[in-house]
PDB file as gemmi writes it, atoms N, CA and C in Angstrom:
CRYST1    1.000    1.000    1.000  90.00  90.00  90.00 P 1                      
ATOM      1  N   UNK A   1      82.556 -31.436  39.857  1.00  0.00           N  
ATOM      2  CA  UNK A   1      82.794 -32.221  41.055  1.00  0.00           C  
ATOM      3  C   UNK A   1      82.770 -31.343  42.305  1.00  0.00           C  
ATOM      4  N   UNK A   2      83.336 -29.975  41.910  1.00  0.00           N  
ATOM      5  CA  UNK A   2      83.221 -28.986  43.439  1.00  0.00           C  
ATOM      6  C   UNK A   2      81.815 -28.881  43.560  1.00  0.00           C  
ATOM      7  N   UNK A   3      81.077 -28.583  42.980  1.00  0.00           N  
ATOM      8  CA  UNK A   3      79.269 -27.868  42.871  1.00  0.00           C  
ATOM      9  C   UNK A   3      79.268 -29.026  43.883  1.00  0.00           C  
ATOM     10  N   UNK A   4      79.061 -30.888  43.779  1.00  0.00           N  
ATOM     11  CA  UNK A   4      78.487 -31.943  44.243  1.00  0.00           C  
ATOM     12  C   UNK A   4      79.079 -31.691  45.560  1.00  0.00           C  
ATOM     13  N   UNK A   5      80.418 -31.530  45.927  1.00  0.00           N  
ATOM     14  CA  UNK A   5      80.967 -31.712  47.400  1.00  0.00           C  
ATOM     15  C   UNK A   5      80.416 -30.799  47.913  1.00  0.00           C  
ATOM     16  N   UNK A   6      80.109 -29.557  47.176  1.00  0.00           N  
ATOM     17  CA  UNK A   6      79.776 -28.094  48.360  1.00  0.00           C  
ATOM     18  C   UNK A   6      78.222 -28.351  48.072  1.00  0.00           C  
ATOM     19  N   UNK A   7      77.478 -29.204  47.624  1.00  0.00           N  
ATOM     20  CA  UNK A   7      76.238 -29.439  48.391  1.00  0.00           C  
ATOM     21  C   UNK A   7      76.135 -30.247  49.459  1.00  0.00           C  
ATOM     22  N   UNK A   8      76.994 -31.724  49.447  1.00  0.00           N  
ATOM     23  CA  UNK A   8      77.193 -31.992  50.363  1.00  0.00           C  
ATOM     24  C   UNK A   8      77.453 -31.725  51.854  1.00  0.00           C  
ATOM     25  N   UNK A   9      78.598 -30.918  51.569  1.00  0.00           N  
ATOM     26  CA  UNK A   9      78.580 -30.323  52.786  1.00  0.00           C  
ATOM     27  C   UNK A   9      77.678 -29.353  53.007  1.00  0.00           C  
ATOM     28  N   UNK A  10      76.866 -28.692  52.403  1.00  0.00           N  
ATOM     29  CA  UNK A  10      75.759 -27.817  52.620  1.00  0.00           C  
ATOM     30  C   UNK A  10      75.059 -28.785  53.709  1.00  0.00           C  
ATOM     31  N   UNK A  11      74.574 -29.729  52.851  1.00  0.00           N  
ATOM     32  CA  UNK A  11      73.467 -30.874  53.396  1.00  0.00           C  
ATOM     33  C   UNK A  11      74.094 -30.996  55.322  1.00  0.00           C  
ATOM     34  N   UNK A  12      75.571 -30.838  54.681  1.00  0.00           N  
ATOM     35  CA  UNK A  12      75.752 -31.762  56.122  1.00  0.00           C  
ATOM     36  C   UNK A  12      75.719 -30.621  57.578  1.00  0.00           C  
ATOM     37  N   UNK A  13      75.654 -29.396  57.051  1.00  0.00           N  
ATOM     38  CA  UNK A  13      76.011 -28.239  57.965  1.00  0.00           C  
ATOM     39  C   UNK A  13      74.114 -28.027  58.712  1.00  0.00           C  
ATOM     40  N   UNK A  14      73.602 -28.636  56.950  1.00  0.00           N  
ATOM     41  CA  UNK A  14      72.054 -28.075  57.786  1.00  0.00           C  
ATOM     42  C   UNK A  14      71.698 -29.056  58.747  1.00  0.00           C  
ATOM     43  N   UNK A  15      72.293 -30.564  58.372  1.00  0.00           N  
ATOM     44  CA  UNK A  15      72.083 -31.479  59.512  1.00  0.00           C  
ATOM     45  C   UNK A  15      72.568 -31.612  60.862  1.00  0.00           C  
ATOM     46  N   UNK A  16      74.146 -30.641  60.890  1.00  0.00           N  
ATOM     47  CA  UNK A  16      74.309 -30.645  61.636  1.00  0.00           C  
ATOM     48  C   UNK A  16      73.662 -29.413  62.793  1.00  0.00           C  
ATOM     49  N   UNK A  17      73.291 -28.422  62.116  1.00  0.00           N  
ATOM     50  CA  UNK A  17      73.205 -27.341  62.957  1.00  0.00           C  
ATOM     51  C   UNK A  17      71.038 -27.622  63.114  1.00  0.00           C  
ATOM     52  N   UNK A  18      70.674 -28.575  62.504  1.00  0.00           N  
ATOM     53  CA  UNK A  18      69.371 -29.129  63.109  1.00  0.00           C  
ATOM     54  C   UNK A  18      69.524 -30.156  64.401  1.00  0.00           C  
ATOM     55  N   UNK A  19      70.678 -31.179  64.227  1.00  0.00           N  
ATOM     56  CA  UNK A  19      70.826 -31.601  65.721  1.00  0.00           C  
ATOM     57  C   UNK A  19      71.533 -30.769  66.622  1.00  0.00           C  
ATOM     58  N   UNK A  20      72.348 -29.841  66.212  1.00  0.00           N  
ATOM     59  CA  UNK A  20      72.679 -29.311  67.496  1.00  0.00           C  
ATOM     60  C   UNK A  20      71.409 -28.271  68.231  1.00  0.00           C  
ATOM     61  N   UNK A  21      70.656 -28.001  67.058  1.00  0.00           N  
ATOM     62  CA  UNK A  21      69.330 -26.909  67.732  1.00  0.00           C  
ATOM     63  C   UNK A  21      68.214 -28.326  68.885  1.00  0.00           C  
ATOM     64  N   UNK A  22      68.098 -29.458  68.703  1.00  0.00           N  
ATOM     65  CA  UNK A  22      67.521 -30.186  68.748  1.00  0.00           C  
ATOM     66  C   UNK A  22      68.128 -30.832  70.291  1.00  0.00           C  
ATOM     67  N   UNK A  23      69.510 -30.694  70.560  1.00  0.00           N  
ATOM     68  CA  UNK A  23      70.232 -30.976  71.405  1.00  0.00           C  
ATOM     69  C   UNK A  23      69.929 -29.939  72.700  1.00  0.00           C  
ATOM     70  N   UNK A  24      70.058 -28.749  72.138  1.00  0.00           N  
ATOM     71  CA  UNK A  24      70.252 -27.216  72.934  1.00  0.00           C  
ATOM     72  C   UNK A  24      68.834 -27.002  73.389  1.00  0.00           C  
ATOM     73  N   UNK A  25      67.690 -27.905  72.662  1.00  0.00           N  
ATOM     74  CA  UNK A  25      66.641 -27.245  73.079  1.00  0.00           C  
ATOM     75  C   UNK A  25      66.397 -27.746  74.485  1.00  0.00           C  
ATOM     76  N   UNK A  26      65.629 -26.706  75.253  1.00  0.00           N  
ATOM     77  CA  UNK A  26      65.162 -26.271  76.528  1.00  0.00           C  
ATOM     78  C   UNK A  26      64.305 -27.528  76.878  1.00  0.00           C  
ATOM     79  N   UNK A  27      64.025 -28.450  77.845  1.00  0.00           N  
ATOM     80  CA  UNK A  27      63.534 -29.480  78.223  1.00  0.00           C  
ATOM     81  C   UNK A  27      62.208 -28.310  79.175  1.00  0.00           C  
ATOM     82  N   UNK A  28      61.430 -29.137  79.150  1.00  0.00           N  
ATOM     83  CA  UNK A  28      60.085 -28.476  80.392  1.00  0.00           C  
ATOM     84  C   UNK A  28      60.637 -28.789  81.394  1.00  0.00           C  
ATOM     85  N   UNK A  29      60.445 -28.240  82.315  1.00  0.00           N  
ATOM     86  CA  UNK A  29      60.797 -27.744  83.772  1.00  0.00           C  
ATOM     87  C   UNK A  29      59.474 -28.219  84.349  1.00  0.00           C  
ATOM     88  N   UNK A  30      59.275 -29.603  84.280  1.00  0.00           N  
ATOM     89  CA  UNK A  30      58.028 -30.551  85.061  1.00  0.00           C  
ATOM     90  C   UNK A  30      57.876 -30.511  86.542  1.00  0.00           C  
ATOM     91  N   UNK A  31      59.222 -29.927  87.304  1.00  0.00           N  
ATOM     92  CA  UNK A  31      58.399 -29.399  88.848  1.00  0.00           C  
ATOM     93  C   UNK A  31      57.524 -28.428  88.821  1.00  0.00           C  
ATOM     94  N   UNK A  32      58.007 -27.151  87.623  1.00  0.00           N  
ATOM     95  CA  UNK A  32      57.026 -26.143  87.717  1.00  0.00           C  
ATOM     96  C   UNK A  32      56.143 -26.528  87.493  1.00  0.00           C  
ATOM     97  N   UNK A  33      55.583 -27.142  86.749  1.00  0.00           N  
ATOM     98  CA  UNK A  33      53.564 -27.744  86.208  1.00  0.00           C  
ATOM     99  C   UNK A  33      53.681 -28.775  87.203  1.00  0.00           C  
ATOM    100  N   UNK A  34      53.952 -29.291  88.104  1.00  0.00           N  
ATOM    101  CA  UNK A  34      53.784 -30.197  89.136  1.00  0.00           C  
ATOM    102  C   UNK A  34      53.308 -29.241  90.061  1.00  0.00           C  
ATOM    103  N   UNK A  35      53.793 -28.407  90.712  1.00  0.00           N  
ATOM    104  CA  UNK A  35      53.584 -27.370  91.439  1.00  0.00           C  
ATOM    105  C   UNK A  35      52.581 -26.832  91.095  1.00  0.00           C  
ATOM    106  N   UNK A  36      52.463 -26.019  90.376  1.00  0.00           N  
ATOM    107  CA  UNK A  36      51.122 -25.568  89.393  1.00  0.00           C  
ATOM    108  C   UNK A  36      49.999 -26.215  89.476  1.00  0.00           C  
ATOM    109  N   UNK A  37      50.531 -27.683  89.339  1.00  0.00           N  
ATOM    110  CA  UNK A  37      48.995 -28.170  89.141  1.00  0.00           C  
ATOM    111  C   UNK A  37      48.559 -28.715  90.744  1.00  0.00           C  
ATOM    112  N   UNK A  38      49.698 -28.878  91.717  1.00  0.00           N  
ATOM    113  CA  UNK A  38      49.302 -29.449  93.037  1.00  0.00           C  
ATOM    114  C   UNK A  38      48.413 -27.975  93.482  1.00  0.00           C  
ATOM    115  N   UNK A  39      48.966 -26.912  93.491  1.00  0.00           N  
ATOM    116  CA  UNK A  39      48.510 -25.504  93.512  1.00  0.00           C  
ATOM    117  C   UNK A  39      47.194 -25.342  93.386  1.00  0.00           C  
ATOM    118  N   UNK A  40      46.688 -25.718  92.222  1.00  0.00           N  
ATOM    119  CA  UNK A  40      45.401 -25.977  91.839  1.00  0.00           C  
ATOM    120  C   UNK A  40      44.638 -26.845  92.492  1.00  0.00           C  
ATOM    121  N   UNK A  41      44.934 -27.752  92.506  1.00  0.00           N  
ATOM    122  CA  UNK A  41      44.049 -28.867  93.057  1.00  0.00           C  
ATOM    123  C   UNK A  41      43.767 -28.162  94.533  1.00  0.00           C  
ATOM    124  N   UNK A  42      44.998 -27.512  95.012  1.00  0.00           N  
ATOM    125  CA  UNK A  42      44.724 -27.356  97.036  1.00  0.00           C  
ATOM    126  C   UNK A  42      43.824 -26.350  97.211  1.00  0.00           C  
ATOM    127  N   UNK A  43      43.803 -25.051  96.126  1.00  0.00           N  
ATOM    128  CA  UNK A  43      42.679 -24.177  96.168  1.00  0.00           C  
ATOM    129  C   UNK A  43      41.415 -24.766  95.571  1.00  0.00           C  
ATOM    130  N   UNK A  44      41.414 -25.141  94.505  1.00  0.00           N  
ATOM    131  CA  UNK A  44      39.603 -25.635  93.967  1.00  0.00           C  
ATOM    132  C   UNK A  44      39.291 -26.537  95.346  1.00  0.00           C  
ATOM    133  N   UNK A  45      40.244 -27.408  96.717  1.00  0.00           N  
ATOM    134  CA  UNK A  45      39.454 -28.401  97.097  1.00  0.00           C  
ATOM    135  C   UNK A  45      39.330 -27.227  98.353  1.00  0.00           C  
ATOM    136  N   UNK A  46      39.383 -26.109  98.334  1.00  0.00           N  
ATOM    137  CA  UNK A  46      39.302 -25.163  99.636  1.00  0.00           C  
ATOM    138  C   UNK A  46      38.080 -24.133  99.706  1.00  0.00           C  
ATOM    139  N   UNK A  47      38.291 -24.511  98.122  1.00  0.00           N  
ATOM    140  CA  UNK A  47      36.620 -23.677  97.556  1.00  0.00           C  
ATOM    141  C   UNK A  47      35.054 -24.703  97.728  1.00  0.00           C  
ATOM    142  N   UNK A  48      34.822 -24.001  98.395  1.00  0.00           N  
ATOM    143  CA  UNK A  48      33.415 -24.955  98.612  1.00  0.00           C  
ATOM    144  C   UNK A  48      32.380 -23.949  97.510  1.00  0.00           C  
ATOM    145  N   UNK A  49      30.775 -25.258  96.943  1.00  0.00           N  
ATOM    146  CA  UNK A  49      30.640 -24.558  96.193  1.00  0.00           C  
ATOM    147  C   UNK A  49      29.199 -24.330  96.663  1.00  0.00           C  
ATOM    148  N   UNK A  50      28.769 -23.310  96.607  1.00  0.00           N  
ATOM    149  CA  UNK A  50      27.475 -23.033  97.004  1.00  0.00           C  
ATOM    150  C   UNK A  50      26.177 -23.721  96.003  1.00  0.00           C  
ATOM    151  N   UNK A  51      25.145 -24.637  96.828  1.00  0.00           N  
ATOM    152  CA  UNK A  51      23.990 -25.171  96.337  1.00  0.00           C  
ATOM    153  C   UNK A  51      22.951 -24.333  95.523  1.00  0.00           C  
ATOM    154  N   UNK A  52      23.100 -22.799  96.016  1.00  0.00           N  
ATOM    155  CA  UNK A  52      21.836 -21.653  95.383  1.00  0.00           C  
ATOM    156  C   UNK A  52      22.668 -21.140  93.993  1.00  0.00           C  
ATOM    157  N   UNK A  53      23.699 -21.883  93.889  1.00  0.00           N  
ATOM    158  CA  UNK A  53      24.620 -20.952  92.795  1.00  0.00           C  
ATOM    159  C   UNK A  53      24.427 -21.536  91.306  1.00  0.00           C  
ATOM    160  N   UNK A  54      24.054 -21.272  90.094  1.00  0.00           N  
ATOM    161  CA  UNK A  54      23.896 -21.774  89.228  1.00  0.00           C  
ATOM    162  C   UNK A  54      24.808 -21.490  87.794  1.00  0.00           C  
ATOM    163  N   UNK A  55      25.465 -21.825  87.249  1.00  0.00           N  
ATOM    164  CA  UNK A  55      26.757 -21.499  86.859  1.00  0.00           C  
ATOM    165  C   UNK A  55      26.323 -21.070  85.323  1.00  0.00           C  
ATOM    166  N   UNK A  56      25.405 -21.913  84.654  1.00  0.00           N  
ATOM    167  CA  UNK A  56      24.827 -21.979  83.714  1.00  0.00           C  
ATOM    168  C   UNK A  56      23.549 -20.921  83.556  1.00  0.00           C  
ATOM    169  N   UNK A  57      22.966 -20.658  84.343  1.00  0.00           N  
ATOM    170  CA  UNK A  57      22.144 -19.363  84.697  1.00  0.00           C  
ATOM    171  C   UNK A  57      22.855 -17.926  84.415  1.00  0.00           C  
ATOM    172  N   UNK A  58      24.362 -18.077  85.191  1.00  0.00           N  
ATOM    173  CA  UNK A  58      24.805 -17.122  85.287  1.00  0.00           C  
ATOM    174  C   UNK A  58      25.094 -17.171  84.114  1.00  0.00           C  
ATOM    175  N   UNK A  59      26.025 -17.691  83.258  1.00  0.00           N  
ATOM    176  CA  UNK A  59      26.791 -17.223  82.421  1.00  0.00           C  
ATOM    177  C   UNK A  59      25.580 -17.198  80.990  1.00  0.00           C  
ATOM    178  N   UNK A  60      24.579 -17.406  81.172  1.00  0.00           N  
ATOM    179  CA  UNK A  60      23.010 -17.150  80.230  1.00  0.00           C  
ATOM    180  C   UNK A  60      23.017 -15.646  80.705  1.00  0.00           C  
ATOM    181  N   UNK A  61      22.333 -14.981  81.699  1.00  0.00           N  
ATOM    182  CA  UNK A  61      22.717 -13.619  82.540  1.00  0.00           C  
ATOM    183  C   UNK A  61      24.001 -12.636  81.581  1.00  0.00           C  
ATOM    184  N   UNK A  62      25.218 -13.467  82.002  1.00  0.00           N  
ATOM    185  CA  UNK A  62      26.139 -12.598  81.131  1.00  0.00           C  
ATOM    186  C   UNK A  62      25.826 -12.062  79.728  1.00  0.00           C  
ATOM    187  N   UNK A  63      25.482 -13.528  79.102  1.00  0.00           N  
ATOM    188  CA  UNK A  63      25.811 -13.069  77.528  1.00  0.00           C  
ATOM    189  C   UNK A  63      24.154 -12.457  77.217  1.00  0.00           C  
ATOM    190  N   UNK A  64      23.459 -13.038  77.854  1.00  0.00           N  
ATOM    191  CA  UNK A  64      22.261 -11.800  77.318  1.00  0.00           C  
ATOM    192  C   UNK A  64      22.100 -10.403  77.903  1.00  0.00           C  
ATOM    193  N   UNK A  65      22.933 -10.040  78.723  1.00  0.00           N  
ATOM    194  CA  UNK A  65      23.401  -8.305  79.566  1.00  0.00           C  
ATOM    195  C   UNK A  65      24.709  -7.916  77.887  1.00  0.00           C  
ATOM    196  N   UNK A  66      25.123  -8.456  77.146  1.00  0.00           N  
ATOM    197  CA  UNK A  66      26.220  -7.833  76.381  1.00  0.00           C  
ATOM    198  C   UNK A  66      25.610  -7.287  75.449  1.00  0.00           C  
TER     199      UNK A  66                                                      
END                                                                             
């Protein structure tokens, strides 16, 4: 009858110490990636992109120079 209770409470220590990890855990910090991503958006729309520039050329260029 002891073996059955002290699994029990085994069971119940792992359940408990899985909700308390589950409780404690760290939430995302969604201003930072708000920021981040407004960040982004204000530089790519500041970057203008040049018409003679070919992106796909270039990066053909790269990998056949390696």
């Amino acid at each position: 009858m002891k073996n059955t209770a002290s699994e029990k409470y085994h069971d119940l220590t792992v359940m408990e110490n899985r909700v308390r990890y589950l409780l404690g855990s760290r939430l995302k910090n969604t201003d930072k990636i708000n920021a981040a991503i407004e960040k982004q958006d204000e530089l790519r729309n500041k970057h203008t992109s040049s018409t003679d520039w070919d992106s796909v050329s270039e990066i053909r260029k790269w990998r056949d120079n390696r």
